[in-house]
C-alpha positions as CSV (number, residue, x, y, z in Angstrom):
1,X,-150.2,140.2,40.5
2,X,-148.1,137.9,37.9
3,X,-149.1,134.2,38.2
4,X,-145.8,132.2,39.5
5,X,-144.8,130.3,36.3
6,X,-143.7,126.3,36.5
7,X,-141.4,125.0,33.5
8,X,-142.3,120.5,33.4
9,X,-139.7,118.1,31.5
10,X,-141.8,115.6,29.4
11,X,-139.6,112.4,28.7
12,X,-139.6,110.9,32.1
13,X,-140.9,113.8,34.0
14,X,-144.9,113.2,32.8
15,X,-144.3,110.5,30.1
16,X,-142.3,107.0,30.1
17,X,-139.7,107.3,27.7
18,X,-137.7,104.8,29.3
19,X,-140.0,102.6,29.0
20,X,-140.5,102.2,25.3
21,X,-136.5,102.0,25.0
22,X,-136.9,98.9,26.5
23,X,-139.7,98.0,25.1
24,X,-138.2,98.6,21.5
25,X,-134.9,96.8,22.6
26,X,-135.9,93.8,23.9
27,X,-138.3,93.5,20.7
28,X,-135.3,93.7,18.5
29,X,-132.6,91.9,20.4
30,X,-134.9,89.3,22.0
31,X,-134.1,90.4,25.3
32,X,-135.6,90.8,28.9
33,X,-134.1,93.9,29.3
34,X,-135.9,95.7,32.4
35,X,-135.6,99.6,33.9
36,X,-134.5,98.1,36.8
37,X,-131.2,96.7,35.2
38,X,-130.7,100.6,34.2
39,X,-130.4,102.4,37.9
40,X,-128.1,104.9,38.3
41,X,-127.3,105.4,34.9
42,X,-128.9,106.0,31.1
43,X,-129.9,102.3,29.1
44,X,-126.9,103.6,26.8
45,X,-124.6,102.4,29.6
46,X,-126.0,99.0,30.0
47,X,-126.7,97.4,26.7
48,X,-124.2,95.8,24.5
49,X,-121.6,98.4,22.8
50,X,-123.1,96.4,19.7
51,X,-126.6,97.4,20.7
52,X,-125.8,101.0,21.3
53,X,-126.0,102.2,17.9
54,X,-128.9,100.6,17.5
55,X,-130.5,102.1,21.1
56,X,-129.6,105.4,20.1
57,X,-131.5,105.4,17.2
58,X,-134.7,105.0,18.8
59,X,-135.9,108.2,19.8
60,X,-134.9,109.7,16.4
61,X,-137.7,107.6,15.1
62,X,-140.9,109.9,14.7
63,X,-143.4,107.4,16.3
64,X,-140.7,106.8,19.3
65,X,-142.5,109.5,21.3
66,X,-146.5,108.9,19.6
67,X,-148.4,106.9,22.1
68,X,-145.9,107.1,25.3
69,X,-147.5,106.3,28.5
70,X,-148.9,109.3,30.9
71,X,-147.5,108.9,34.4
72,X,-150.0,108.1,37.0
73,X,-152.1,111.6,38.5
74,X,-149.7,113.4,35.5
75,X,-152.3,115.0,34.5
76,X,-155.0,115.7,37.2
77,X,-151.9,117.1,39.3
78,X,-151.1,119.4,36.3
79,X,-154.7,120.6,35.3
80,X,-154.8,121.5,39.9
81,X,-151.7,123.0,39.4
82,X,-152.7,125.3,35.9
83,X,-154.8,127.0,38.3
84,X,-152.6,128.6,40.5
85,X,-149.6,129.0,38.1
86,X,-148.6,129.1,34.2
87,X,-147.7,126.0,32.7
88,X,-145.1,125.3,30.0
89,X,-143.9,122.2,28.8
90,X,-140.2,122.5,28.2
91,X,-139.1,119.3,26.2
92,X,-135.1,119.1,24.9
93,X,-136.1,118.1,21.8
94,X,-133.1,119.9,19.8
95,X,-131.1,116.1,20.0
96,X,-134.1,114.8,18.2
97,X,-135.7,117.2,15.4
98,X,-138.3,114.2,14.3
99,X,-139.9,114.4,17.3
100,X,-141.1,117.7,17.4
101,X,-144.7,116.5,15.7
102,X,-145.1,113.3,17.7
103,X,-144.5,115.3,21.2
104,X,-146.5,118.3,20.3
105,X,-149.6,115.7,19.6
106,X,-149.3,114.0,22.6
107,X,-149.1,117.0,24.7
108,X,-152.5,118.0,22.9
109,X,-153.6,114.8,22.8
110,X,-153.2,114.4,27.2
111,X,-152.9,118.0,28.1
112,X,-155.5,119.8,26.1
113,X,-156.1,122.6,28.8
114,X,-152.5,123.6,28.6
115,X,-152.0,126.0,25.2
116,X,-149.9,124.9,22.5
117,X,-148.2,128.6,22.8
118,X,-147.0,127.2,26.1
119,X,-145.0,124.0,24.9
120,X,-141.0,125.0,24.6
121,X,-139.0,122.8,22.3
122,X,-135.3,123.9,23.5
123,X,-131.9,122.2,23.6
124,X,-130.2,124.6,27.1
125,X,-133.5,124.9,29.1
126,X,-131.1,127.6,30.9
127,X,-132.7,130.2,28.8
128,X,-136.1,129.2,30.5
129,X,-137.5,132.1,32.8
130,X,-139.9,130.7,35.3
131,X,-140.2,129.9,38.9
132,X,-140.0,126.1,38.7
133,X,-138.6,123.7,36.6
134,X,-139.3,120.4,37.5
135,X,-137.3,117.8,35.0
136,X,-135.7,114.1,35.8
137,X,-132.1,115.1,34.3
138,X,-129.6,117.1,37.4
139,X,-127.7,118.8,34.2
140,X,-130.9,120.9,33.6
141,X,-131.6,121.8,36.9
142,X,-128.2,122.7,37.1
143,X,-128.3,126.0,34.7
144,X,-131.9,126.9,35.9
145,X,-132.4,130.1,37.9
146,X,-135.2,129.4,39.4
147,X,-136.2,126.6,42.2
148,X,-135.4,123.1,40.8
149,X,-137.4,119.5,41.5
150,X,-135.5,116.2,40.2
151,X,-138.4,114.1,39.3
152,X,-137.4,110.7,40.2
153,X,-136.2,108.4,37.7
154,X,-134.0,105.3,38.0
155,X,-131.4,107.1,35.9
156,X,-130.8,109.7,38.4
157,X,-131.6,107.6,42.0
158,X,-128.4,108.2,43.3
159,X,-128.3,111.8,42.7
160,X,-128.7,114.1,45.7
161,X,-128.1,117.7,44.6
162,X,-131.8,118.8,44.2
163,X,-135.0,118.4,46.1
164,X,-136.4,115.1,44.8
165,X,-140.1,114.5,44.1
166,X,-141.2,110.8,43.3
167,X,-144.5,111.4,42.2
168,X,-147.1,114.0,40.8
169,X,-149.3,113.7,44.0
170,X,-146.0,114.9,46.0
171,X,-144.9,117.6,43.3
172,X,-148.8,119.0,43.8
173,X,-148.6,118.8,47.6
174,X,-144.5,120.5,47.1
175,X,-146.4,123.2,45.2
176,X,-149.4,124.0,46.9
177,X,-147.4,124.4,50.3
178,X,-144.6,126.7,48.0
């Protein structure tokens, strides 16, 4: 019998992306910029227009994605999960081409029991054939086929269109009962 396969988002799915926006913004404007100040919507929408440039740039850096932070039980909840199902990583990294090295590092670097062959760097992730994606952006679960989980981010709080999960302990607990 096939394995059931589950498709996992990086950027604010297992790593916080988020996170070193802000962290990079408030360095360069001398701000106190914090994720709360971005719920329900992308730090684009919330920074100067002046800034935006400028905040845009950031992830086309190639060390914007190096050392990101692992999101707590990330990676125990994935190795539990890699033994009942295939595991691919499924990063949109077509909007930025320079971070193709820096993510495929740090997937090595945390997930070392999940084979490179199995990280997807995509723009559509509608083309993705498995059973699960779970991914923090709606537009992705959107296109997919297959059973969606909105990992909970403060960009997308107020959407209500998939099944939400808020952490990895609930996404393994989702899974195992699945």
């Amino acid at each position: 019998m096939m394995r059931k396969r589950i498709a996992i988002d990086m950027d604010e799915t297992v790593c916080d992306s988020l996170g070193r926006h802000i962290e990079w913004y408030n360095k360069q404007f001398s701000t106190q910029l914090t994720k709360e100040d971005t719920a329900g919507t992308r730090i684009y929408h919330v920074v100067p227009v002046e800034h935006m440039a400028a905040v845009k740039s950031y992830p086309h850096h190639p060390d914007f994605f190096r050392d990101l932070m692992v999101f707590d039980d990330a990676i125990e909840s994935i190795k539990t999960l890699s033994e009942q199902y295939d595991i691919f990583f499924v990063t949109a990294a077509m909007e930025y081409p320079t971070s193709f090295q820096a993510k495929y590092e740090w997937l090595k670097k945390h997930f070392p029991f999940i084979h490179e062959l199995n990280y997807v760097f995509c723009g559509d992730k509608s083309i993705i054939n498995a059973d699960y994606l779970i991914d923090d952006t709606p537009k992705h679960l959107a296109t997919f086929d297959g059973k969606g989980l909105l990992f909970h981010a403060f960009h997308n709080m107020y959407a209500t269109d998939f099944q939400r999960v808020y952490s990895w302990k609930e996404v393994l607990e989702t899974l195992r009962l699945d």
